[in-house]
C-alpha positions as CSV (number, residue, x, y, z in Angstrom):
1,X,17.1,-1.9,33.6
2,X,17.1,-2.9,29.8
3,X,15.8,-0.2,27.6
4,X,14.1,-1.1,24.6
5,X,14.2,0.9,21.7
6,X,11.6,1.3,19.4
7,X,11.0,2.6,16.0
8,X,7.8,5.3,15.8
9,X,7.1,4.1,12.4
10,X,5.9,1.0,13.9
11,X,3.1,2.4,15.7
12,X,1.2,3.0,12.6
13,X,-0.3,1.0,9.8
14,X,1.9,1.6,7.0
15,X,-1.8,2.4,5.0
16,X,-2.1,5.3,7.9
17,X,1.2,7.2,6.7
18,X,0.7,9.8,4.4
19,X,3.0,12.0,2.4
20,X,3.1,15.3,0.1
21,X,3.5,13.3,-2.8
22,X,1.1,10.4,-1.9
23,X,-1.3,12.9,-1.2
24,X,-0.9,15.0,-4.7
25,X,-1.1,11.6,-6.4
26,X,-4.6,10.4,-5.0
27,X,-5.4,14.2,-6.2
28,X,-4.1,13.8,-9.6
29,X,-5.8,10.1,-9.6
30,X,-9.0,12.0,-8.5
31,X,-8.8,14.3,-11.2
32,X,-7.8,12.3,-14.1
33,X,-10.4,9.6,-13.3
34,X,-13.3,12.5,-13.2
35,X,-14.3,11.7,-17.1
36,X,-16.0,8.4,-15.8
37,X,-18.2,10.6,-12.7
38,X,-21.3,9.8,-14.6
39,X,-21.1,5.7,-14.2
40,X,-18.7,5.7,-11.2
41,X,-18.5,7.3,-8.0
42,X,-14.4,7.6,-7.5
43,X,-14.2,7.5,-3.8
44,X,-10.9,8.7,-2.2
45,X,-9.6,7.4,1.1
46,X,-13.3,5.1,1.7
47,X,-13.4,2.8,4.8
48,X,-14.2,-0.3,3.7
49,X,-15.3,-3.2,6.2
50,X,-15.5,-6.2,3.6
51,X,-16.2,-10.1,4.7
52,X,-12.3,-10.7,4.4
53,X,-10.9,-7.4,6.5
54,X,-11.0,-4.1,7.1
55,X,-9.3,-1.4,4.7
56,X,-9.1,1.8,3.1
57,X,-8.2,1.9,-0.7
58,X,-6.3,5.3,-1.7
59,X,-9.3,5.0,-4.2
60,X,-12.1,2.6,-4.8
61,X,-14.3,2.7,-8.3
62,X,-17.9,1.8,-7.7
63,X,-20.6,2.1,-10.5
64,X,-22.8,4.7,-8.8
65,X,-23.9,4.6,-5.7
66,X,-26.5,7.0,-5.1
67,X,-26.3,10.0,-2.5
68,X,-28.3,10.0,0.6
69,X,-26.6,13.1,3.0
70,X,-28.9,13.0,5.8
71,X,-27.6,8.8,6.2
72,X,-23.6,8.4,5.7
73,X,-22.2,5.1,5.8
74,X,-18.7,5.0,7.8
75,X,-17.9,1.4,7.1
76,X,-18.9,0.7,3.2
77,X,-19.3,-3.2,2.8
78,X,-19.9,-3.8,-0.5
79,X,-16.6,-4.4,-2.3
80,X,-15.0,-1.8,-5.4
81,X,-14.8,-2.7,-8.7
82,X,-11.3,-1.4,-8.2
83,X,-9.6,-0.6,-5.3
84,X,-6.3,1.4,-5.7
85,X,-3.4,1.5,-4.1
86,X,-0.6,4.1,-3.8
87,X,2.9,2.7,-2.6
88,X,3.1,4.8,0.4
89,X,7.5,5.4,1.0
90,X,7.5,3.8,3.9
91,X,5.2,0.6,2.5
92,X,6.2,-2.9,0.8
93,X,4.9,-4.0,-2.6
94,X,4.7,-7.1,-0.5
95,X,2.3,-5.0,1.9
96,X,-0.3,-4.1,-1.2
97,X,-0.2,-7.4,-3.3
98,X,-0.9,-9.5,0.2
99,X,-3.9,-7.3,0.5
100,X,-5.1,-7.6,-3.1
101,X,-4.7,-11.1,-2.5
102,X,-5.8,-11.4,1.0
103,X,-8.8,-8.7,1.1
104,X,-9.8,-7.3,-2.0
105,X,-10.2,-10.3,-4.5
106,X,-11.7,-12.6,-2.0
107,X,-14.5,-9.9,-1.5
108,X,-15.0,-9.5,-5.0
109,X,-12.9,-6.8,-6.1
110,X,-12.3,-7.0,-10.1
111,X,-8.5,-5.0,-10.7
112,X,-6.1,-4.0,-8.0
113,X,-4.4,-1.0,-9.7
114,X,-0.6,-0.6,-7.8
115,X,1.1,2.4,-8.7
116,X,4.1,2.9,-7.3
117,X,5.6,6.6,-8.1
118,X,8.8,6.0,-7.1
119,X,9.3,3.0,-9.5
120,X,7.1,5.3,-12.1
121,X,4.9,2.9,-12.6
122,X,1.3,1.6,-13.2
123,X,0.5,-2.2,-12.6
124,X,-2.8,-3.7,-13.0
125,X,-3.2,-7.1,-11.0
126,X,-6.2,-9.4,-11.8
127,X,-7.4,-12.3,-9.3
128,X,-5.9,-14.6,-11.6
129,X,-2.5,-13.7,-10.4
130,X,-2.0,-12.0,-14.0
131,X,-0.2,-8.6,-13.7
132,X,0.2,-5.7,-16.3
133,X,2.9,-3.1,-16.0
134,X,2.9,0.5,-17.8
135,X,5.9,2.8,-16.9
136,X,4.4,5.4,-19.3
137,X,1.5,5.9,-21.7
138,X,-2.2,5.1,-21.6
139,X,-2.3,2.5,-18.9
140,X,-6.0,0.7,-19.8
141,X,-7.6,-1.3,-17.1
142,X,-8.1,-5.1,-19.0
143,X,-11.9,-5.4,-17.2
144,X,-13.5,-2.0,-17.0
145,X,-11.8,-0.6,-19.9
146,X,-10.6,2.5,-17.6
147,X,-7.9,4.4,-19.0
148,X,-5.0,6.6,-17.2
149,X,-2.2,8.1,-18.9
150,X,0.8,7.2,-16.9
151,X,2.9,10.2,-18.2
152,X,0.5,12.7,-16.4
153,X,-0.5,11.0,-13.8
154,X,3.1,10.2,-12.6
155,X,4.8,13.8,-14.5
């Protein structure tokens, strides 16, 4: 009898696999994006279930959304202005620019923000294909005029 051998990494979505930096990094996302709470919501870890797919941004940017805590929504469908993504160390660029591609421009999404913290790096993709790289300062988002400085964020 053949045995097969299998790599336990596989069983997962690569988006599923978290880490103790990954994790501080949404944080310090979280944190740093706070000064735009009273136009945005920031939503960490959202389910999203958009006409092109199913995913969960590290963290999506909506202008405000409104609370309503006696009717949650599991599955949000309306698309983020910006849906960011945290390269996860065990996760392709390849992985997050298909789904910018793939998902979140077709469904309406404005900027896909990548940052990969290994690379220390920002990048900004627009659905033009255009892409915007800061590997330190104030990284600004070309739409919404967000800013994030890339030093603390990634310190």
């Amino acid at each position: 009898m053949e045995t097969v051998a299998t790599d336990l990494i596989e069983e997962f979505h690569s988006e599923d696999i978290m880490s103790v930096n990954h994790s501080k990094l949404i944080h310090r996302l979280s944190v740093t994006l706070d000064r735009y709470e009273d136009q945005y919501d920031i939503l960490p870890e959202l389910e999203l279930e958009l006409p092109t797919g199913k995913c969960k941004p590290d963290v999506a940017i909506y202008e405000k959304i409104g609370n309503n805590w006696f009717n949650d929504i599991i599955y949000y469908t309306q698309p983020p202005l910006i849906a960011v993504e945290v390269l996860s160390p065990k996760q392709g660029v390849s992985d997050l620019t298909d789904k910018a591609f793939k998902v979140y421009f077709p469904a309406g999404v404005k900027t896909v923000w990548i940052i990969a913290p290994m690379l220390h790096i920002v990048q900004v993709i627009l659905p033009n294909g255009t892409q915007l790289t800061w590997p330190n300062g104030v990284m600004k988002d070309p739409v919404l005029g967000f800013e994030v400085d890339v030093d603390v964020l990634l310190r």
